[in-house]
N, CA, C and O atoms as a MOPAC input file, in Angstrom:
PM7 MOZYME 1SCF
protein

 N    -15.56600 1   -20.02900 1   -31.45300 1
 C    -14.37400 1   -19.39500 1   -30.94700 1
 C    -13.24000 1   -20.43000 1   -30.95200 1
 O    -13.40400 1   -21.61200 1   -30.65200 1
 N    -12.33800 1   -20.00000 1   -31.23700 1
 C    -11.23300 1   -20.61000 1   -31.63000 1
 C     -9.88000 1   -20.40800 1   -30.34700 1
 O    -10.15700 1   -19.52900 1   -29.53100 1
 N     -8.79600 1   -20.96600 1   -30.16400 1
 C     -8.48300 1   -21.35100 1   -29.21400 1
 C     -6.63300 1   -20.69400 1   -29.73600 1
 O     -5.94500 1   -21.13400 1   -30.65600 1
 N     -6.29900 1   -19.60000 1   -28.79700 1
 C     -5.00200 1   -20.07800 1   -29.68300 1
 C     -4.07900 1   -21.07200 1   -29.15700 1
 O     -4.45200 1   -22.08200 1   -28.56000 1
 N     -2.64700 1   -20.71100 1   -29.43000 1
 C     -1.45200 1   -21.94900 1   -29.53300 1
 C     -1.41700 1   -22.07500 1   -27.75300 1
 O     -1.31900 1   -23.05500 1   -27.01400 1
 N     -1.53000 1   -20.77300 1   -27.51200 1
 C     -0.85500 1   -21.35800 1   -26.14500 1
 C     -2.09000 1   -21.72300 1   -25.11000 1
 O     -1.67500 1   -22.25900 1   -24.08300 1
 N     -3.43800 1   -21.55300 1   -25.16400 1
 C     -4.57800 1   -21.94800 1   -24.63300 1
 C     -4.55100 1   -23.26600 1   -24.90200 1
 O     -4.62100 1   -24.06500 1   -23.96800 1
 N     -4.42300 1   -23.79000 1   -26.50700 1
 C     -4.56600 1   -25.50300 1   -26.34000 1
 C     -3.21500 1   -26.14200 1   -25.79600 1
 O     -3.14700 1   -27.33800 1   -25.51200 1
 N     -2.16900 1   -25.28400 1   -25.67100 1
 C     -0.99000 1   -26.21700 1   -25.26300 1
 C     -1.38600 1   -26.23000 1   -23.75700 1
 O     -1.45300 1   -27.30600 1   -23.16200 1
 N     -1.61500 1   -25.20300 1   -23.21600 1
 C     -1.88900 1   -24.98900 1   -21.45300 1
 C     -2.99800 1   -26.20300 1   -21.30100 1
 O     -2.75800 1   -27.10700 1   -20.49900 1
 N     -4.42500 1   -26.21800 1   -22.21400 1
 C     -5.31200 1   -27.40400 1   -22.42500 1
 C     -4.67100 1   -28.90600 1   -22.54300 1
 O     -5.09600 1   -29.48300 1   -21.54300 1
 N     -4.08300 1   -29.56000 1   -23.07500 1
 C     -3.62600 1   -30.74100 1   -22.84100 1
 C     -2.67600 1   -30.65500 1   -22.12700 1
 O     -2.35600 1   -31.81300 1   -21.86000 1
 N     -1.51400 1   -29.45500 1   -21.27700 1
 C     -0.72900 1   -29.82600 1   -20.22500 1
 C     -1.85700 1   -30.47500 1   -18.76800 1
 O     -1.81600 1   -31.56200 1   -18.19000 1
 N     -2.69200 1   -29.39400 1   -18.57700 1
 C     -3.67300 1   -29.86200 1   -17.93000 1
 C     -4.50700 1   -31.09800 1   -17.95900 1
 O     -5.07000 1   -31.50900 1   -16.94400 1
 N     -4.61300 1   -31.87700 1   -19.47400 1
 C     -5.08600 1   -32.60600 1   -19.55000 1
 C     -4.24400 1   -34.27100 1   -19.40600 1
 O     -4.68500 1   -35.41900 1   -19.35700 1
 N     -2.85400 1   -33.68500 1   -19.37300 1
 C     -1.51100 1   -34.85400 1   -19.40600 1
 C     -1.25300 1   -34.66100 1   -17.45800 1
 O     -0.48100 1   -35.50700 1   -17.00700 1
 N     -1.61400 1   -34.04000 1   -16.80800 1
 C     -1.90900 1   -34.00800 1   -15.89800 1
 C     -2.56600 1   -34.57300 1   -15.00000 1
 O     -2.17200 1   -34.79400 1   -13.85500 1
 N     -3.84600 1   -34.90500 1   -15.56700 1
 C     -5.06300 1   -35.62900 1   -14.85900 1
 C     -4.94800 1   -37.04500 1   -15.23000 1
 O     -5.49300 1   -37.89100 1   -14.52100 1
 N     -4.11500 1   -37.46700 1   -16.55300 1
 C     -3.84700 1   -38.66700 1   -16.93500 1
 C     -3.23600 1   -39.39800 1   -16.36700 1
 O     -3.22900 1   -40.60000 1   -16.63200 1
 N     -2.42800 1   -38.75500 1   -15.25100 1
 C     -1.22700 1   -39.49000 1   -13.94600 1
 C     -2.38300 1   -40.29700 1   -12.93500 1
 O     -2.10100 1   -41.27700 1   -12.24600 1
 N     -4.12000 1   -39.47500 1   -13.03400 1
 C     -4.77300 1   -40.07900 1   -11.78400 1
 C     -4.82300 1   -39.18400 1   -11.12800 1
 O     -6.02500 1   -38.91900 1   -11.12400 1
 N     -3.97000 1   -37.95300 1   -10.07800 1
 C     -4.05700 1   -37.58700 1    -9.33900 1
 C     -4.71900 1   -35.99400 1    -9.84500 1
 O     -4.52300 1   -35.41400 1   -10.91300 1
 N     -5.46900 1   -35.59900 1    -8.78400 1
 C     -6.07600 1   -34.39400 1    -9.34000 1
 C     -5.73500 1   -33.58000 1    -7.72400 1
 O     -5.07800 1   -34.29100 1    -6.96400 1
 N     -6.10300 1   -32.26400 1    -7.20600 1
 C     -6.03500 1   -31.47000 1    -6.42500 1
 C     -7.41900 1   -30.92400 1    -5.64100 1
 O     -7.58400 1   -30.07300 1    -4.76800 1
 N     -8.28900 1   -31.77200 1    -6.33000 1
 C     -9.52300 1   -31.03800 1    -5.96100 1
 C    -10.14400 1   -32.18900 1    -5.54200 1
 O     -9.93400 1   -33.25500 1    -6.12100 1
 N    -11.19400 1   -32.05900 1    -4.21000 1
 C    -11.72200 1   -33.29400 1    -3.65900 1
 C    -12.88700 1   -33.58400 1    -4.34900 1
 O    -13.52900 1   -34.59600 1    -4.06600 1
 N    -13.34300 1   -32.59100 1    -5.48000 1
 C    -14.68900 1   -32.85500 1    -5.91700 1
 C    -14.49500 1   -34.18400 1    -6.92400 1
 O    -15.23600 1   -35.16700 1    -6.90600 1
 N    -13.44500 1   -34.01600 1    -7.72400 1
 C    -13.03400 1   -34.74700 1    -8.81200 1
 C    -12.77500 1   -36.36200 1    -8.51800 1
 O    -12.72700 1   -37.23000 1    -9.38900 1
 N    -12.58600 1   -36.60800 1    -6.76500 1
 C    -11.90700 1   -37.60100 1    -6.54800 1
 C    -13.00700 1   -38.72200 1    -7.14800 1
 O    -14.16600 1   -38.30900 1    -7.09600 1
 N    -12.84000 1   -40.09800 1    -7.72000 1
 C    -13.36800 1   -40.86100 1    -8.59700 1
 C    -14.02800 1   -40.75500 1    -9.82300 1
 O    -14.84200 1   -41.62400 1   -10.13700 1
 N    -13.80700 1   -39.87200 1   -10.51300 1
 C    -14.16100 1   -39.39200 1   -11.90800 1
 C    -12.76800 1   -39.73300 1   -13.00000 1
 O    -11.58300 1   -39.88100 1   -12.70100 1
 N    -13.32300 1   -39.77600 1   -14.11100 1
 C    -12.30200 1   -40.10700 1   -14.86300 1
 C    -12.60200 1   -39.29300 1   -16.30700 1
 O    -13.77200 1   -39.14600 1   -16.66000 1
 N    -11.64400 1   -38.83900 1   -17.01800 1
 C    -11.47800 1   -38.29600 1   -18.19700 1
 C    -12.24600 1   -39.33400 1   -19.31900 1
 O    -12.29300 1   -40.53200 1   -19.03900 1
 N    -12.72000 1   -38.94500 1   -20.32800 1
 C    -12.89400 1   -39.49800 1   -21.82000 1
 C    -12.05500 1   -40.02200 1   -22.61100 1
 O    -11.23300 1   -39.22900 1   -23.07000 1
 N    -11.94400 1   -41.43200 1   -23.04000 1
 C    -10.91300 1   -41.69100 1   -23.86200 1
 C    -10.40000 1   -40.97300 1   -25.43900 1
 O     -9.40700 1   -40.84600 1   -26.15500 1
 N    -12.25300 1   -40.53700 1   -25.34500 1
 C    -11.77000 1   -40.12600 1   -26.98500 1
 C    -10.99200 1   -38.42100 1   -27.13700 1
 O    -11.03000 1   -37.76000 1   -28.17500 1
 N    -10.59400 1   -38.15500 1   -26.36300 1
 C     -9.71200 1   -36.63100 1   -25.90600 1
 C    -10.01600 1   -36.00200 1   -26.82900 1
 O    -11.21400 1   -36.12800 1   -27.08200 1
 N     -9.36500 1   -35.20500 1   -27.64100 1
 C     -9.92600 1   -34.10300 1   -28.37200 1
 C    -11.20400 1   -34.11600 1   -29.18700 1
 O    -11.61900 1   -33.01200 1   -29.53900 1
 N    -11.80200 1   -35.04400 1   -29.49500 1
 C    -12.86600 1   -35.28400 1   -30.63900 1
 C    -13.78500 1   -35.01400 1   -29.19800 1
 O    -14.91600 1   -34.64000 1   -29.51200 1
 N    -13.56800 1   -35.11900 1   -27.46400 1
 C    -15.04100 1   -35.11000 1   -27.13900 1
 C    -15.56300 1   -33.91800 1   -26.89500 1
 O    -14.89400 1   -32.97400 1   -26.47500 1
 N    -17.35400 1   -33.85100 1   -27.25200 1
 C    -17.55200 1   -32.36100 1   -27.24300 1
 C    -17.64900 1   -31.57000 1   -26.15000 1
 O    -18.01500 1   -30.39400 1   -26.14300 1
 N    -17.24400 1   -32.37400 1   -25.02500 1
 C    -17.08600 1   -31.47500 1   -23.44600 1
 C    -15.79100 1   -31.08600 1   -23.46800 1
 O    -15.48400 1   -30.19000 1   -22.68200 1
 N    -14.69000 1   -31.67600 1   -24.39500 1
 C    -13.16200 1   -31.07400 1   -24.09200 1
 C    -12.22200 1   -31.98900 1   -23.34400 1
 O    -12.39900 1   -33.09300 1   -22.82800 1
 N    -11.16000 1   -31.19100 1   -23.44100 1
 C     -9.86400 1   -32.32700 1   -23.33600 1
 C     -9.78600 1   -32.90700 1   -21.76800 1
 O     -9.04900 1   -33.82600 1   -21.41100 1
 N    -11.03800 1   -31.90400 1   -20.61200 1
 C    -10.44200 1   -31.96500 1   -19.45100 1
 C    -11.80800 1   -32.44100 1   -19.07900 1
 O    -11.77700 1   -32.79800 1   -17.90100 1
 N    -12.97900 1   -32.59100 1   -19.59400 1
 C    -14.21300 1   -33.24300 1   -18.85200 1
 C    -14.32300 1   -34.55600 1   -18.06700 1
 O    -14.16100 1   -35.71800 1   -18.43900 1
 N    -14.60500 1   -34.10400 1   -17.02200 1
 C    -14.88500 1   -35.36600 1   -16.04000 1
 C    -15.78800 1   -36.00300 1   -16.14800 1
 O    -16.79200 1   -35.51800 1   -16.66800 1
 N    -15.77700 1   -37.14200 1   -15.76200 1
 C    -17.54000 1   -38.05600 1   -15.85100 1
 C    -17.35400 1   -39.24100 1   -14.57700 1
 O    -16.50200 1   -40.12900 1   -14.61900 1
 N    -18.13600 1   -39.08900 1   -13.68200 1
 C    -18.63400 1   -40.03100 1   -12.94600 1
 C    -19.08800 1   -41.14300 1   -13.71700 1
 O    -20.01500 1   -41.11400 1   -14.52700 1
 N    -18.13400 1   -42.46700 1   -13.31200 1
 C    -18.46100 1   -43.74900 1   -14.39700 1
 C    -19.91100 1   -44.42700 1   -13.75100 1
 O    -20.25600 1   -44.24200 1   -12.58400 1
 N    -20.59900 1   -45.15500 1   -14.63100 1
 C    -21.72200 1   -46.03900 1   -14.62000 1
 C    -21.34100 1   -47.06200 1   -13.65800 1
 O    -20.19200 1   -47.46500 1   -13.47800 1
 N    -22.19900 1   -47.38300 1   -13.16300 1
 C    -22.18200 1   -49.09300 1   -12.26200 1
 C    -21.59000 1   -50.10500 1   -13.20200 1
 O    -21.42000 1   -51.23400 1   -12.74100 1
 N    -21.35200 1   -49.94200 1   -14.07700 1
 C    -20.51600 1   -50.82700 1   -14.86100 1
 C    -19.34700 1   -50.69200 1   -15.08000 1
 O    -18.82100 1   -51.76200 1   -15.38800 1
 N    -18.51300 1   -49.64000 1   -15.05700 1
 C    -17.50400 1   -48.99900 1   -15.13000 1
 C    -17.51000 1   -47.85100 1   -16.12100 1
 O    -16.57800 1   -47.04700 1   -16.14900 1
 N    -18.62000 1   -47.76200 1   -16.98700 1
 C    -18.47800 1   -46.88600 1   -18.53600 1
 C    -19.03200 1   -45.73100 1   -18.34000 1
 O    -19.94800 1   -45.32000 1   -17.62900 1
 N    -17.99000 1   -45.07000 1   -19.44100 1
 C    -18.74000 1   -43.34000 1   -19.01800 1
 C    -19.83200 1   -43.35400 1   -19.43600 1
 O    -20.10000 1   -44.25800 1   -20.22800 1
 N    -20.99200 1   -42.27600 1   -19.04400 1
 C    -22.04500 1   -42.02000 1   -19.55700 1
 C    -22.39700 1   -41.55200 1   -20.36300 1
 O    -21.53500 1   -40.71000 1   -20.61700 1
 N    -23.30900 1   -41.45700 1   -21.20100 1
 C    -23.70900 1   -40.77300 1   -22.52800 1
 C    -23.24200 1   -39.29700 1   -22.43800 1
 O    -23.26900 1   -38.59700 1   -21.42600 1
 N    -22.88000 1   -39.00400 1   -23.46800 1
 C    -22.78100 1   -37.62700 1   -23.93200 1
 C    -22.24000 1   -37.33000 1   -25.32000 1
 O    -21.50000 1   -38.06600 1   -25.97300 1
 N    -22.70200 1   -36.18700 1   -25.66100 1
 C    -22.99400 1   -35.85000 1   -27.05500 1
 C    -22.53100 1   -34.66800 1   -28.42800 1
 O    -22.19800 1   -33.48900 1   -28.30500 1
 N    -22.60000 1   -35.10800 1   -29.10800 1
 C    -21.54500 1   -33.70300 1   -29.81700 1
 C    -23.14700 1   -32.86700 1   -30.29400 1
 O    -24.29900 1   -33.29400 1   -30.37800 1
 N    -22.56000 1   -31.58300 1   -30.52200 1
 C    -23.52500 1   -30.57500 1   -30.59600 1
 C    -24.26300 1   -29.75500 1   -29.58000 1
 O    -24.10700 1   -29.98500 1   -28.38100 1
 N    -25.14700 1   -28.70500 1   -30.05400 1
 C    -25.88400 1   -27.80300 1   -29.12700 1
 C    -26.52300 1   -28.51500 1   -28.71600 1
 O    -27.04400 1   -29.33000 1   -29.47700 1
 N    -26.88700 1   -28.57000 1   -26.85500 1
 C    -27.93400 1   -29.07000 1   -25.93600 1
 C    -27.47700 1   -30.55200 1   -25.77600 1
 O    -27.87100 1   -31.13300 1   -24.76500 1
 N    -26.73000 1   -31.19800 1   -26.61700 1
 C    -26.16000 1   -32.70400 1   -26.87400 1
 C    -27.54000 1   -33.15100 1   -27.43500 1
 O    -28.30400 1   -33.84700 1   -26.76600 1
 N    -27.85000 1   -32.68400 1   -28.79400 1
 C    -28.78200 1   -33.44600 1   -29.22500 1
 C    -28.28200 1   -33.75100 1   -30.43400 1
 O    -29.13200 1   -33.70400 1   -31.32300 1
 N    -27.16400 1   -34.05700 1   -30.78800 1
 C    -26.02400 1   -34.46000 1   -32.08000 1
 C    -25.90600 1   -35.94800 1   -31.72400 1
 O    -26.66400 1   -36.56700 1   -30.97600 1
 N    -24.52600 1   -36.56400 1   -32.56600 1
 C    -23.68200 1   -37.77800 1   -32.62000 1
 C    -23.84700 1   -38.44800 1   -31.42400 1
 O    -24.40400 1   -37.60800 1   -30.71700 1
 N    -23.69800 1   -39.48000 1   -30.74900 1
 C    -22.79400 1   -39.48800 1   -29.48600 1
 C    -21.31500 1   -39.47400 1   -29.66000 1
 O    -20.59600 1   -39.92000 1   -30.55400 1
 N    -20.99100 1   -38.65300 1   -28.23200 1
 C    -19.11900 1   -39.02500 1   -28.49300 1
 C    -18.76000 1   -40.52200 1   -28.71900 1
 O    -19.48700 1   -41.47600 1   -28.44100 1
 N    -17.31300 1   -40.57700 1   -29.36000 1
 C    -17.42600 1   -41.87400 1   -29.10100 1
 C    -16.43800 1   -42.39800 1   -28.11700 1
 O    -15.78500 1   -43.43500 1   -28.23200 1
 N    -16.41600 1   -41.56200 1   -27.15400 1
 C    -16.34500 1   -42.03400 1   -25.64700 1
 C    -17.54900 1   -42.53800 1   -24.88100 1
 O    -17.68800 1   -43.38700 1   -24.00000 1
 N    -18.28700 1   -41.80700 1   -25.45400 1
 C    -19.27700 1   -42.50300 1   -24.48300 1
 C    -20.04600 1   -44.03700 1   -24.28300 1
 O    -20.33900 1   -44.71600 1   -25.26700 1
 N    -20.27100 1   -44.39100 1   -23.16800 1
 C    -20.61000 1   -46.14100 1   -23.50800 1
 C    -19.03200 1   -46.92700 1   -22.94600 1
 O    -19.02000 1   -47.84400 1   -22.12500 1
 N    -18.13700 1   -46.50600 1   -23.40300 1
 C    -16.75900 1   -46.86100 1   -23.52100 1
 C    -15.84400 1   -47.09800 1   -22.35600 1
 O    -15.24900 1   -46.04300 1   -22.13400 1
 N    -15.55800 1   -47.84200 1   -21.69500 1
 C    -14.76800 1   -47.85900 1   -20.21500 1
 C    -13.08800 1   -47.12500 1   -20.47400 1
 O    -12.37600 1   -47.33000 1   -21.45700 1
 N    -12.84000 1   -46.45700 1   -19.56700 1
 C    -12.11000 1   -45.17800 1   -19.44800 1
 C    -11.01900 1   -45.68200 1   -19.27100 1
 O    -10.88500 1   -46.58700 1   -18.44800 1
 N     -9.61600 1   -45.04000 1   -20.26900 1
 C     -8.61100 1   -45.37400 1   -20.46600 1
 C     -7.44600 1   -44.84000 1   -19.28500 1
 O     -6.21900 1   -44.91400 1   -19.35400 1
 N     -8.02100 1   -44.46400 1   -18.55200 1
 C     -6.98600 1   -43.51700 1   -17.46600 1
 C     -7.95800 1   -43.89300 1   -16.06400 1
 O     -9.18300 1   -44.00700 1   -16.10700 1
 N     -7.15700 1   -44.04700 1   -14.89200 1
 C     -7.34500 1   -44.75200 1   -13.39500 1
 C     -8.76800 1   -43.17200 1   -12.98800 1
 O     -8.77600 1   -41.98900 1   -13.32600 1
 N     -9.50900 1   -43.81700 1   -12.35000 1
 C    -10.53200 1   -42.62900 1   -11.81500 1
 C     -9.34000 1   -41.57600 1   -10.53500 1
 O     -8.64000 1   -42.10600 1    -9.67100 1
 N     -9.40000 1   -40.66300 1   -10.69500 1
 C     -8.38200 1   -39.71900 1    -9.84600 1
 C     -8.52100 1   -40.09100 1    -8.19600 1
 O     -9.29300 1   -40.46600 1    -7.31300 1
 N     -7.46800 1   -39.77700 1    -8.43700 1
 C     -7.55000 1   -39.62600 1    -6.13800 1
 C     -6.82200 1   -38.43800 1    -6.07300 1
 O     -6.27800 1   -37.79600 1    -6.97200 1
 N     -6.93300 1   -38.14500 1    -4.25000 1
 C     -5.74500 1   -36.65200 1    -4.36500 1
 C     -4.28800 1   -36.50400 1    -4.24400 1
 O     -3.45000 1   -36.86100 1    -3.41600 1
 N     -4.28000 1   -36.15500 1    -4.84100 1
 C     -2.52300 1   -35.97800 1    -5.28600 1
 C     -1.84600 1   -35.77800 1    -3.85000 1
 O     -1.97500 1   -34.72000 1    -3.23300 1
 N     -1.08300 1   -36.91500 1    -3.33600 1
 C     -0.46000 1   -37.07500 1    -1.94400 1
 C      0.45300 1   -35.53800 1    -1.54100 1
 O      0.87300 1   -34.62600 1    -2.25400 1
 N      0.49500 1   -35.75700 1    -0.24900 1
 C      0.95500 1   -34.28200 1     0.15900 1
 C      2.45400 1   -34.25400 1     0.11800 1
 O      2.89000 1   -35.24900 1     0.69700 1
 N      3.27700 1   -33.58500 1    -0.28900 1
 C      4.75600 1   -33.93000 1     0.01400 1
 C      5.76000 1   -33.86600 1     1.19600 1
 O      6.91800 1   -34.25600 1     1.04400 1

């Protein structure tokens, strides 16, 4: 399934969004986006709880993730892990 114009534009507004750090939701707070953005196979907006090392965790292109690895994964994350977006 294919995505149209204004689903992927609404998709990376959302995703230029989370890139500031701040997110709205308390679940998200210390998670961080994928560097490799569109190529990863969870999508432009997948979160990942980083490793004790700082690096995202494995994950994978294809059905079940038994494909490639992304090549985010392994990779320490180009954008601050989120906090909640201060109240005004």
């Amino acid at each position: 399934m294919t995505m149209t114009h204004e689903q992927s534009d609404r998709e990376w507004q959302m995703r230029e969004d989370l890139e500031t750090g701040f997110t709205d939701q308390e679940w998200a707070v210390g998670y961080v986006l994928c560097p490799a953005r569109e190529k990863c196979p969870n999508g432009l907006r997948a979160l990942f709880k980083p490793l004790k090392g700082g690096r995202l965790p494995m994950h994978r292109h294809g059905l079940y993730g038994g494909g490639e690895p992304c090549a985010g994964a392994g990779q320490k994350p180009t954008t601050p892990p989120l906090q909640l977006r201060p109240a005004l």
